[in-house]
N, C-alpha and C positions, 0 to 999 in steps of 0.2 A: 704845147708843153704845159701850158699854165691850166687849161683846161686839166691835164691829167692828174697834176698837183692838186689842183681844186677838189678832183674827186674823190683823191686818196685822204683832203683832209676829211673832207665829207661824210666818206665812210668809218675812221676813225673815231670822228665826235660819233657818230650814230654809234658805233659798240660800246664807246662810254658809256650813252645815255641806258644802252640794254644790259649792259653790265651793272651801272646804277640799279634800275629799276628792279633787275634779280634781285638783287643784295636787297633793295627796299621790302620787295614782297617775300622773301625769306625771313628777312627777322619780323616782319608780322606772323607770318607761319609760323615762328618759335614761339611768339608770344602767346597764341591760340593754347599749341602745345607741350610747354613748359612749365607754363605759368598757369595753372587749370583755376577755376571757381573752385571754392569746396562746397559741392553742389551735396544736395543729400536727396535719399530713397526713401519715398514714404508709401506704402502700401495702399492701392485707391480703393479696394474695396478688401470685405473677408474674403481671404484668400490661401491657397495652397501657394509655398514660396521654398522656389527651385534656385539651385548655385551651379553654372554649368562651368567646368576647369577647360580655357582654351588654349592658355602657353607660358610659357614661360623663359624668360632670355637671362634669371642673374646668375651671378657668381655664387650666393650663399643658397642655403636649403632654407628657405622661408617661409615656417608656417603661416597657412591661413585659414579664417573661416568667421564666422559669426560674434561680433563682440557683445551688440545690446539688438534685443530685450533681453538675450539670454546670451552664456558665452557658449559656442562650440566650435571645435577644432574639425577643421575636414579634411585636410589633411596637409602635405609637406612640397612643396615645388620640384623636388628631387624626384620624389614618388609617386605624384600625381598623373593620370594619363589624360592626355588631353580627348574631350568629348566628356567624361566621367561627369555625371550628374549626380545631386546630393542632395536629398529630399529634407528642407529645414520643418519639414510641417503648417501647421495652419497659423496665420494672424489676421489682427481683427484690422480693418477699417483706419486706418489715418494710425498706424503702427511705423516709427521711425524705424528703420536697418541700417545699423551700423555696424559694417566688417573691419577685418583688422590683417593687417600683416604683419610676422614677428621673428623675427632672429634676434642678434645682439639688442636690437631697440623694438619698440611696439608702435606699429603708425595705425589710424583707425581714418578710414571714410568722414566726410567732412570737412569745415572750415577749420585752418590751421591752427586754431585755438586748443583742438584738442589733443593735439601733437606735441610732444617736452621742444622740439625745436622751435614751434611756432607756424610747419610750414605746411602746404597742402602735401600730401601724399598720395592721393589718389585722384586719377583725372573720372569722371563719371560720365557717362555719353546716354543722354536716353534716346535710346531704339524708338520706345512705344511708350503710349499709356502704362504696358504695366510689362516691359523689357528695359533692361539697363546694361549696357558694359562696365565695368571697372579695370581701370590700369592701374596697377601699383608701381610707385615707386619705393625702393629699398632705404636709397641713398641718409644720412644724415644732411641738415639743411637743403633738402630736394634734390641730395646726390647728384647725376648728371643727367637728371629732367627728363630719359629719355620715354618713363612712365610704360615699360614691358617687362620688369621685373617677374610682374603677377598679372594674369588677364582674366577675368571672370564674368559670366554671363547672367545674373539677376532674373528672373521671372517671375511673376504672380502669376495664377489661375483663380479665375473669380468659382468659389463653392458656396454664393450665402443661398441660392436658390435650387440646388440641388438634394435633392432627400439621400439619403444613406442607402444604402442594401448590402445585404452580406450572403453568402450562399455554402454549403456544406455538407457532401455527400462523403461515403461510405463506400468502398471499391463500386465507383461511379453509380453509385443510390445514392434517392434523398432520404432512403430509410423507410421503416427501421427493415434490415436486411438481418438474414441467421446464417452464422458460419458455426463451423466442428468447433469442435471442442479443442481448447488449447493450439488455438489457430489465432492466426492475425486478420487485419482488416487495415487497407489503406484511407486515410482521412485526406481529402483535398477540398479547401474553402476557396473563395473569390470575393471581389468587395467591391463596392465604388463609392466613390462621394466619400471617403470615411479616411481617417490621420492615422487612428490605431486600432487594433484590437485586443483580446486577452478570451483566454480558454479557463472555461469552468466546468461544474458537472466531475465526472470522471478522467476528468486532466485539467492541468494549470498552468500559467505564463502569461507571459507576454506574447503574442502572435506577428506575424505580417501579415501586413493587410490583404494578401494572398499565398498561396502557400501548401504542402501539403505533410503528409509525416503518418508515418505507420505505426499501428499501435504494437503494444508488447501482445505477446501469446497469452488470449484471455481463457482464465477458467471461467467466468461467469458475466451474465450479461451487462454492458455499460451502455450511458449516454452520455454524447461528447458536445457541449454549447462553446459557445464561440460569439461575444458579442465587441460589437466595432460600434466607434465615437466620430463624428461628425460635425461639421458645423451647421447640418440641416437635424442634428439628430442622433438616436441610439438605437443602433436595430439589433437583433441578436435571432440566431439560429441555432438548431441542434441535431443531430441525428442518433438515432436507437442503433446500437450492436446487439444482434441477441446472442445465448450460444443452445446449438442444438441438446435436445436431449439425448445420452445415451445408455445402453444399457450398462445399469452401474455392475461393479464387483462386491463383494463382500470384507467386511474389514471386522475385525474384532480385536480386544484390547487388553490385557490386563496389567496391574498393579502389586507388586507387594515388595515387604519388606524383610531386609534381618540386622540383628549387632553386627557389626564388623569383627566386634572380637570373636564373637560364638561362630560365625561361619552355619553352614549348613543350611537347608532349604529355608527360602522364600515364603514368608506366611502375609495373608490380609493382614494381619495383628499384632501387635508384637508388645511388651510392656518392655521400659526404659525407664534410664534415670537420667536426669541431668548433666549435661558434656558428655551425653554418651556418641559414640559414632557409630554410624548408621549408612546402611548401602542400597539402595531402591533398584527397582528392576523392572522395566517396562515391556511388556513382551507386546508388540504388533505383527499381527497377522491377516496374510489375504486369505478369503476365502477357496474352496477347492472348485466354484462354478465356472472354471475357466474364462475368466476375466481377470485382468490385469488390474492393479492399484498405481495411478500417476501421482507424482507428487504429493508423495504422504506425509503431513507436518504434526510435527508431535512437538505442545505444548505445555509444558509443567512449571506452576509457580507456587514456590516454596513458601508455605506462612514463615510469620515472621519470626517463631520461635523455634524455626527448622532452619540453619544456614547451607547455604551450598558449599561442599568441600572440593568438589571438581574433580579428577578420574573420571569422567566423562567417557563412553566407553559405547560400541556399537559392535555387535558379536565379536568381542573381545576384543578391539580393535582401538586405539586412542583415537577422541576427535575433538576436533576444536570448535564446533558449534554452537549454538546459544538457545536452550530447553526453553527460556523466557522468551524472548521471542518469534522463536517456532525451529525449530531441528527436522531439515529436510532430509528425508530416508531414499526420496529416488523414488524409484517404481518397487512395485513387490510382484512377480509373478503368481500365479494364482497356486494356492495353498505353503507360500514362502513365509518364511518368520524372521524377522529381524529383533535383537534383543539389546536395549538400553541399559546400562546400568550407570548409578554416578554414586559420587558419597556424601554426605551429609552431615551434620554434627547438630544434639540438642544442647537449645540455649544452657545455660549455668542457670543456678540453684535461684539466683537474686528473680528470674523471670518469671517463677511458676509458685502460686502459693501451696500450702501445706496440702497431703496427702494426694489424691490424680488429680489429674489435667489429662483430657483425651485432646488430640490432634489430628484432623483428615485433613485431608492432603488428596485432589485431584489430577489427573491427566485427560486432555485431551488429544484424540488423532485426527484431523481430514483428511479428506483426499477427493476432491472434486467438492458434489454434493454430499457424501458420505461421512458423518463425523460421530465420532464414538468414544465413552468415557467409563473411568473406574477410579474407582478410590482405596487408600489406604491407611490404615488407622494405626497411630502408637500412641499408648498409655504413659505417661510420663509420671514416676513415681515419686514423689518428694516425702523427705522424711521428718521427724518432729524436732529435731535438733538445725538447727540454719546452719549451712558449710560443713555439716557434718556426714560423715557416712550415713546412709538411711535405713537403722539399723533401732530396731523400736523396741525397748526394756519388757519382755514378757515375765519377771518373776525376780525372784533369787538370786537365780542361778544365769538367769535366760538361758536355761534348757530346758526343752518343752517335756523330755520325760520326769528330771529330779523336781520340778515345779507344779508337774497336776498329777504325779502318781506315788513318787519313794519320799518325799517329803511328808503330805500326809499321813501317810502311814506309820513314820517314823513317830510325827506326834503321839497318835493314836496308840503305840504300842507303848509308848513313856506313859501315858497317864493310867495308864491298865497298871502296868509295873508299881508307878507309885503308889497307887492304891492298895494294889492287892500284898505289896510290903507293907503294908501302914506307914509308910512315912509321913502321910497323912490320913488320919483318924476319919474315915468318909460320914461314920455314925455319928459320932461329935459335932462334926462340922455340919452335920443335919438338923442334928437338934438347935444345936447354936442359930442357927437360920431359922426355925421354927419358932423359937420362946421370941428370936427378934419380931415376926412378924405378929407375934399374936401379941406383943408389947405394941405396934404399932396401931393393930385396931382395935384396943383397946382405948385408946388414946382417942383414936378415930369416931368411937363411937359417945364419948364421955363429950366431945366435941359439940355433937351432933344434938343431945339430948340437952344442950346449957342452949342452944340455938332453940331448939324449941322452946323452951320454959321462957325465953323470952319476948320469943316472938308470941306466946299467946297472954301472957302479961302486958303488954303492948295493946292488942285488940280487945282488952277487958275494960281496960281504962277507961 
């Protein structure tokens, strides 16, 4: 019996002591796992640096992502799918990373100094030379340590010894390739070694560093460059679109003008005055060679002393288009006419000095290769009075007949009359003019002969 006693104590102390010893190597395990270092990530060499999203167990939606060198947000704990990778770009050689995680409070990687509580937040685990884990904790004061809040995977890739390449074709050419006319073309680039890229030439942005994108419906030929940034470097490609040639159509243009008041036909010409209103008329026409006109743009800018008044108008038709920066008509089947009309107004009196001022005034139409122009002229009259009617004093009367024909004549017949009544003595008044002049050179001459008698008394001397 004592024996059996003996082994029941026996066995008891022994679950103590294995009971103890859990309990012992447990709160070492917490201490490992609670209590983390604030270890920090420093980059070992130039390197491309990867964030990989593995899980997440909190209660709140916790953004996270990149705090220093730079800030970026990657995204939200709620939202995030686990596996989801996030390309931070390139850093140099001995570059600290410090991430962050943030709801109600901001906690950042590292020793707990840089934390408003004081505490670690993140446990860091290095995988590798150039792999890391992060556990976040949410908690204020290390919350409940259990450090699964936020999990993220850390990567480098060393690129300081790879060169750059980029590559750029054209519906699968490296060019240059010819497509029709008013056709597209697909653009597909590739790259390696390289952070970013950006498109020049005949297109612009910012690119991925793979990628591809179709162009708009080209009338005319482009080239599409495309150069990418590296840390070995800057390389750049481009490929040629040509566009075929086709057999063109015919286009022909014309221009002209009238007053708005007066109404009636359209002339090249026209004379005006000042705030007059004025209607222009643009006639475009395809030819009858059985060819078609594609998108026919018709261009007209108004000098400055012609303002646009707007009725804007396409065979009689209102349109809301813009003649400035081009007024697209569509196609014109061959021997079709489309007719422009808009209204105008000339400047006031203050803009134009005295008597004309001419004014031309161009339009242009394309339509593919094909472009063609006419002009139209108005005479702008100003008058010799400022703000006034332009209405210029010819006589008297300013009547052109009582002023060069029954006026004179009217003199004409009064001095015959008076004459020939004697009201004035014509013979008298002859002789009285006669004895005056011959009193004059007389005088003239008595002048004349004391002038000599002295001037040869003088030379005697």
């Amino acid at each position: 019996m004592k024996k059996v006693y003996k082994i029941i104590i026996m066995a008891i102390i022994a679950l103590l002591v294995a009971v103890l010893l859990f309990i012992v190597a447990s709160d070492s395990a917490s201490a490992a796992i609670f209590y983390p270092e604030g270890k920090r990530i420093i980059v070992p060499e130039d390197s491309n640096v990867t964030v990989e999203f593995e899980s997440s167990s909190a209660s709140y939606n916790n953004s996270f992502g990149l705090w220093s060198p730079t800030q970026l947000t990657l995204g939200t704990s709620d939202n995030a799918v686990s596996g989801t990778i996030f390309g931070l770009g390139h850093f140099s050689e001995g570059t600290a990373l410090i991430f962050f995680l943030s709801y109600s409070n901001t906690w950042v990687t590292g020793p707990g100094s840089r934390n408003a509580d004081g505490q670690v937040h993140a446990s860091i685990i290095e995988i590798s030379s150039n792999e890391w884990r992060i556990n976040f904790e949410d908690g204020y004061n290390g919350g409940d340590r259990d450090f699964d809040d936020v999990v993220l995977t850390v990567k480098t890739e060393n690129t300081s010894t790879e060169s750059p390449r980029v590559d750029i074709e054209a519906s699968n050419s490296d060019g240059p390739i010819t497509i029709p006319y008013n056709s597209s073309a697909l653009l597909e680039w590739t790259s390696d070694n390289v952070t970013s890229c950006y498109a020049s030439g005949d297109w612009s942005g910012n690119l991925l560093t793979s990628g591809s994108r179709s162009t708009s419906n080209l009338l005319s030929s482009k080239t599409y460059t495309i150069t990418c940034y590296g840390s070995g470097g800057t390389v750049s490609d481009n490929v040629r679109v040509n566009i075929a040639e086709e057999v063109s159509g015919e286009l022909f243009v014309k221009k002209a003008i009238r007053k708005k008041s007066v109404g009636g036909s359209y002339l090249n010409s026209i004379s005006v005055y000042p705030n007059d209103l004025i209607t222009y008329s643009i006639e475009v026409k395809a030819g009858d060679n059985n060819y078609s006109l594609r998108d026919v743009i018709v261009k007209d800018v108004l000098p400055d002393k012609i303002v646009y008044q707007g009725n804007l108008k396409i065979n009689g038709v209102g349109s809301n288009g813009n003649l400035t920066s081009g007024l697209n008509l569509g196609s014109l089947s061959p021997n079709q006419t489309k007719v422009i009309t808009f209204d105008a107004r000339i400047a006031g009196t203050e803009r134009f000095g005295y008597g004309q001022t001419i004014i031309t005034n161009g339009v242009s139409v394309q339509s593919g290769v094909l472009c063609e122009t006419d002009l139209a002229k108005v005479t702008v009259v100003k008058g010799a009075v400022a703000g006034a009617a332009t209405v210029v004093s010819t006589g008297l009367t300013n009547n052109l007949f009582l002023d060069s024909f029954f006026i004179p004549l009217l003199i004409a017949l009064l001095m015959i009359w008076i004459f020939k009544s004697r009201i004035i003595n014509f013979e008298e008044w002859m002789e009285l003019r006669k004895e005056g002049y011959q009193d004059y050179k007389s005088k003239k001459m008595l002048q004349f002969k004391v002038a000599q008698i002295k001037t040869k008394e003088f030379f005697t001397k």
